[in-house]
N, C-alpha and C positions, 0 to 999 in steps of 0.2 A: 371346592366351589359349591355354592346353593344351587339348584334350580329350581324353581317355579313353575310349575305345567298344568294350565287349563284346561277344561274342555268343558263343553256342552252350551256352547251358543249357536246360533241360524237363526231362523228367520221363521216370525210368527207373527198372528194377528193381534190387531188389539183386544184387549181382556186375555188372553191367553197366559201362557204361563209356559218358564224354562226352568232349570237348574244347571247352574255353572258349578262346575268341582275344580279343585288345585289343590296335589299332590307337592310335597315339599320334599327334594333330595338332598343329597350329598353331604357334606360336613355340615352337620347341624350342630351345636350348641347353646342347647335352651332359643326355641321358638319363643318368644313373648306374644304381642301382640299378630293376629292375620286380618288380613282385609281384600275389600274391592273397592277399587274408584274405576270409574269410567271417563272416555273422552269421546262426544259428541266431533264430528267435523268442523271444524272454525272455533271450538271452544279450549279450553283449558280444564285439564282433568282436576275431576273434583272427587271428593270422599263419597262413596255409596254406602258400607258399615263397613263398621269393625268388631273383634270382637277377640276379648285378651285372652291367656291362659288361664283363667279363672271364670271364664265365661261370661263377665261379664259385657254388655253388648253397646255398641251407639250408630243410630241410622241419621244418614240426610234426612230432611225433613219433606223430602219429593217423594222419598222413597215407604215412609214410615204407613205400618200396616199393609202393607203389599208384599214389600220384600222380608225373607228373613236368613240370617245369616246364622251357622254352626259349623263347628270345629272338631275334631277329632284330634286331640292330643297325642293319642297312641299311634295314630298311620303320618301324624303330621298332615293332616288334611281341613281345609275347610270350603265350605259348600254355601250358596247363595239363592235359594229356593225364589223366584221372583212368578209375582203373580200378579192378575187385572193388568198387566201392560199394555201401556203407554207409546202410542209415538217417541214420544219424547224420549222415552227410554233410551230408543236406539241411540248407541257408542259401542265404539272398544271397550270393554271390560278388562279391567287388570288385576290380578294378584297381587298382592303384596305382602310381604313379612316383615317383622323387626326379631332379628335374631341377635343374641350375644349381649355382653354386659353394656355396652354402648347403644345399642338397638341399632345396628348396620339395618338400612335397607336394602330391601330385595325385590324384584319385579318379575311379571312371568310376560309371557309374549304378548299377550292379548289374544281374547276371543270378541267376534264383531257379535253382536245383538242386533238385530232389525226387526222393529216392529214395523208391521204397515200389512195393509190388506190388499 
């Protein structure tokens, strides 16, 4: 089995800045794409970036110039540097993988974000 394990959200003010990390376990074969969307309270989770085994990258366009996403191919990890935050920001953050010749997805638990002062 995959797991997906995050870490590094709480609760910060606006303009501030976080980094979320996710560690990818267990039967791996061939990671492709990694990513984070979030899910705001009353919304529907939506794409924050992505970014494929070749590095190359794609951001929401809420998110673009604030946040920046990287990957670590070798630990199987990728990382979500967010900065100038936003209210708005505040959601669950989730991980996500596409692994294997089908692109299975994968999901990690969620970490919450809270911006607000």
């Amino acid at each position: 089995q995959v797991q997906l394990v995050e870490s590094g959200g709480g609760l910060v003010q606006p303009g501030g800045s976080l980094r979320l990390s996710c560690a990818a376990s267990g039967f791996i074969s061939g990671i492709n794409a990694m990513g984070w969307y979030r899910q705001a309270p009353g919304k529907q989770r939506e794409l924050v970036a992505t970014v494929t085994y070749g590095g190359s990258t794609n951001y929401a366009d809420s998110v673009k110039g604030r946040f920046t996403i990287s990957r670590d191919n070798a630990k199987n990890t990728v990382s979500l540097q967010m900065n100038a935050l936003k209210p708005e920001d505040t959601a669950v953050y989730y991980c996500n993988a596409k692994i294997g010749r089908f692109n299975n997805m994968y999901w990690g638990q969620g970490t919450q974000v809270t911006v607000s002062s």
